[in-house]
N, C-alpha and C positions, 0 to 999 in steps of 0.2 A: 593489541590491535591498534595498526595507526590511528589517529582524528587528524581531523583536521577543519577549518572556520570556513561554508559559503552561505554569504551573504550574512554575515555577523553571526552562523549558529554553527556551535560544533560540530560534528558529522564522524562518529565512527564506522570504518569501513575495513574490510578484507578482501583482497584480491588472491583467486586460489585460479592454479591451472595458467594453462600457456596457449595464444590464439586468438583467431578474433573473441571481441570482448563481449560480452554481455552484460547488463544491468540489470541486476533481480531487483525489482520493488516488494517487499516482503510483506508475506499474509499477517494474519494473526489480529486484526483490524486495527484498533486503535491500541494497538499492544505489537507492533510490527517491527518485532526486531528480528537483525540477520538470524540469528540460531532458531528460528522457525521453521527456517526453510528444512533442517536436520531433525525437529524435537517436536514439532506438532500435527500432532493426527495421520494425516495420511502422507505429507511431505516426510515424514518420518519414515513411513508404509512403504516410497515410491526410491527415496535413495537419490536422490536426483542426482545431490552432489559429490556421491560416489563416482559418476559415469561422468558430466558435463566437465567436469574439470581436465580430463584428461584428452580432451580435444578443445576446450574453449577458453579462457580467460575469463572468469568468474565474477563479478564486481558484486560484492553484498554489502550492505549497508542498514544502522539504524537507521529508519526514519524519523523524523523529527520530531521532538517530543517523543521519545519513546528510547528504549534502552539507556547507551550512555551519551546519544546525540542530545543537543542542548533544543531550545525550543523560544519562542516571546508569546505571548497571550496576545494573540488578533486576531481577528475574522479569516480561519484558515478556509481555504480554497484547495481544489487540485492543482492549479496554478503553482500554491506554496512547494506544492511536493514534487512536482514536475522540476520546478527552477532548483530544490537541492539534486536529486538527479541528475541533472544539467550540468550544474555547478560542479558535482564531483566527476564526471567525463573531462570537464574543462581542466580540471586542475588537475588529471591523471592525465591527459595531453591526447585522449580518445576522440577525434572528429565523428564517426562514424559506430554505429553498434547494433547489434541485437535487443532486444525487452523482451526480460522473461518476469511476469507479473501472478502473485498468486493473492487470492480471497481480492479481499477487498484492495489490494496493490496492480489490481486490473484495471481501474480507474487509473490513477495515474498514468498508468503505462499509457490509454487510450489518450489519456489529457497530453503527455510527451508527444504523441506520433501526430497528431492536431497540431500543436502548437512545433515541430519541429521536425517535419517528413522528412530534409535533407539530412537527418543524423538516423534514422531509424532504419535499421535491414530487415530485421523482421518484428513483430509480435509473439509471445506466448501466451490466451488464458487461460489459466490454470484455475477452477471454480470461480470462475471471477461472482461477486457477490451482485444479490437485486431482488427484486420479487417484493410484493404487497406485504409480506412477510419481516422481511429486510426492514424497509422502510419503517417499519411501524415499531419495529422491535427498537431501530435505532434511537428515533427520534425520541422513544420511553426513555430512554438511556442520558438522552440530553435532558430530560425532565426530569429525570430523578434527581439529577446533579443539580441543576436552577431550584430545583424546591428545596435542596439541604442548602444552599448559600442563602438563600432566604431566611432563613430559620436558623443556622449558624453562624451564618457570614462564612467569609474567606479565610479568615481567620483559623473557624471552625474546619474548613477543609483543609487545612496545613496540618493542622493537629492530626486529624484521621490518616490523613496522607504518611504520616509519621509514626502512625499506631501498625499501618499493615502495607506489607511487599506484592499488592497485587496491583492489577492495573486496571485502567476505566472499565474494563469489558470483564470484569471482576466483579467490577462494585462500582455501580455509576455516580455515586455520591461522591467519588474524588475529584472525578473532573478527568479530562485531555492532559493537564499540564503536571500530574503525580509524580511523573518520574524526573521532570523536572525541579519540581519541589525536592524532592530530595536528595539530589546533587546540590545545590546549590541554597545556603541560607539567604544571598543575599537575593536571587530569584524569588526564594520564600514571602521575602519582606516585601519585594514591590509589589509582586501577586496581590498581597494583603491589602496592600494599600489601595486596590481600583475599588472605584466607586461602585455603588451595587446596581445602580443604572447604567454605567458604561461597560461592565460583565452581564447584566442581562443583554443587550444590546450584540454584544459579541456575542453569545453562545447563540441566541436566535438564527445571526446570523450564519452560524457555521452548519447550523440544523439547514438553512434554503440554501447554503450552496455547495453541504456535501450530500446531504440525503434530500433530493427534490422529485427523485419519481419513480415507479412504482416496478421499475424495472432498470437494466443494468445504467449504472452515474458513470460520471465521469467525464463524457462530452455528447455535444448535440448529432441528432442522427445526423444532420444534414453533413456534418465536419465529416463524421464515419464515412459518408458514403462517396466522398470525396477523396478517401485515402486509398492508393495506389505504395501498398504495402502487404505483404504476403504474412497471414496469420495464422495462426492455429490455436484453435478452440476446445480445454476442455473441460465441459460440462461437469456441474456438483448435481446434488439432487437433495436438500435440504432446504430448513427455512431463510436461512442466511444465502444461500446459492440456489435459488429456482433455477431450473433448466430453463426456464421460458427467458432466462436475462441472457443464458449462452445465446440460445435461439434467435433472438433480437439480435443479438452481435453478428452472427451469421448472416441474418437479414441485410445489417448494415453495413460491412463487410466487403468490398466487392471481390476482393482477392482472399477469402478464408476457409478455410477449412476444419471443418467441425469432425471432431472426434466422437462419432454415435457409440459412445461404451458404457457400460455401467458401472457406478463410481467403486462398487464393491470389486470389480475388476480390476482396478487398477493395482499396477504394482510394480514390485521391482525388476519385475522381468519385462512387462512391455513399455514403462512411459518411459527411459531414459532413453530406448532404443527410438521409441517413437517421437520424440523431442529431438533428440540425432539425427536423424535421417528427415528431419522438417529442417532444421539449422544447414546441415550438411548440404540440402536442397539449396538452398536460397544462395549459402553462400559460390555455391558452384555455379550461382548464373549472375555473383557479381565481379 
C-alpha cells in the first residue's frame, strides 16, 4: 500500500473503486487502522466495502499514530486528525468529497465538515462513539497509561511496547504512540527522552480536548448546527456508542437523518444498500 508524508507524518493509504471519492476515517478507536473497516465486529458483519467500491472511490487510510502511519508526541486534537484527512485529498488532487466516519472516526469526520463545509458532500455515522460511559472508560485508559510512566518511565513503556503487538485500547499502559514506537528506533529514543512533566502535561492535555463530554466529541453543538450538509446517522447501542450521542447528532444536525434500526440488525443485506442510496441521493442533487 502507498504512503505517503502530510504535514511531516507518514500516512498509509488505499484507494479501492471508481467515482466520486469518499474518505473513510476508520473505527477501532485509538487502534484505527484502514483493515477495520473489513476485520472488526460488525464492519466485518456489514461488508461495506464489498458494495461502496463499486460505485465510489474508496479513500482508506491509517490514521495517525496507528497502523503503519507515523505519528509526533503533542497535545493531539481532532484538528490533528482532520488536517491528515485534508492533507491526503490535497495530495490525491480531490477538492471536493463524501465522509464516511465509523466508532470513534465520527468525531473527526464532524471536526472536517466544521472546519471545511466547502469540501464535504455528505456525512456518514456509523456508531459514532459518546455516552457517560465512553467518557469515563476513556479517560481510565489515559490514567492507566500516566500511572505506568510514573512508576516506569518512558523508558519502561518502550520496553512493554516491545514485549507485545497490541494496541492502547488493549493495554493502556502503552500509551497513544505504541505503534509508533515500533517502527521506528529512533522515534523510540526521543519518546524516552521527554521529560516526565512535559508527558504529563501532554496526555492531560489530549484527555480535555478529545474526551470533554459526556456525549458524542468532536465539535461544538453550535458549529453542528450551522452545517448545511446532508447526513446520515447510524446508531450503536453499547457503552462505547450510547444511542443518546447518535440522538444528539440528530438534534444538531439540521439536515440528518437518523437510521431508527437495531444494531443486531444490521447487515449485509441492508447497510451497503442503505449507505447507497443516501450517497447516490446527495450526489444527484450535486
Amino acid at each position: 500500500m502507498p504512503i505517503t508524508r502530510i504535514d511531516g507524518i507518514s500516512t498509509r493509504y488505499e484507494i479501492i473503486g471508481s467515482g466520486q471519492p469518499v474518505l473513510f476515517f476508520s473505527p477501532g478507536g485509538f487502534d484505527a487502522t484502514l483493515d477495520k473497516w473489513s476485520t472488526l465486529g460488525v464492519y466485518e458483519r456489514i461488508r461495506m466495502l464489498e458494495y461502496l467500491p463499486q460505485h465510489y472511490q474508496c479513500i482508506l487510510f491509517d490514521r495517525r499514530e496507528t497502523g503503519l502511519s507515523g505519528g509526533r508526541v503533542e497535545k493531539l486534537s481532532w484538528d490533528h486528525y482532520v488536517n491528515q484527512g485534508k492533507g491526503l485529498l490535497d495530495y490525491l488532487g480531490f477538492e471536493r468529497t463524501h465522509l464516511i466516519g465509523g466508532c470513534m472516526g465520527c468525531c473527526p469526520v464532524m471536526a472536517f465538515a466544521v472546519k471545511h463545509p466547502e469540501t464535504v458532500l455528505s456525512m456518514t455515522l456509523f456508531w459514532p462513539v459518546g455516552g457517560p460511559h465512553y467518557r469515563i472508560r476513556a479517560r481510565e485508559r489515559f490514567e492507566t497509561h500516566l500511572a505506568f510512566v510514573v512508576k516506569e518511565g518512558l523508558e519502561g513503556v518502550v520496553n512493554l511496547v516491545n514485549e507485545t503487538n497490541v494496541g492502547f485500547g488493549k493495554d493502556p499502559r502503552i500509551g497513544p504512540w505504541a505503534s509508533v514506537i515500533r517502527q521506528s528506533k529512533k522515534f523510540a529514543a526521543s519518546y524516552s527522552d521527554i521529560s516526565l512533566e512535559e508527558y504529563k502535561l501532554i496526555i492531560e492535555g489530549i484527555q480535555h480536548s478529545l474526551i470533554d463530554r459526556d456525549t458524542a466529541p468532536g465539535a461544538e453543538p453550535e458549529d453542528l448546527l450551522n452545517l448545511d450538509i446532508s447526513t446520515l446517522i447510524i446508531p450503536g447501542k453499547d457503552l462505547a456508542h450510547a444511542t443518546s450521542a447518535a440522538r444528539y447528532l440528530h438534534e444538531c444536525l439540521p439536515l440528518s437523518q437518523y437510521w431508527d434500526i437495531a444494531p443486531d440488525l444490521l447487515s449485509e443485506k441492508n447497510v451497503p444498500t442503505r449507505i447507497l442510496n443516501f450517497l447516490n441521493d446527495v450526489s444527484d442533487k450535486t
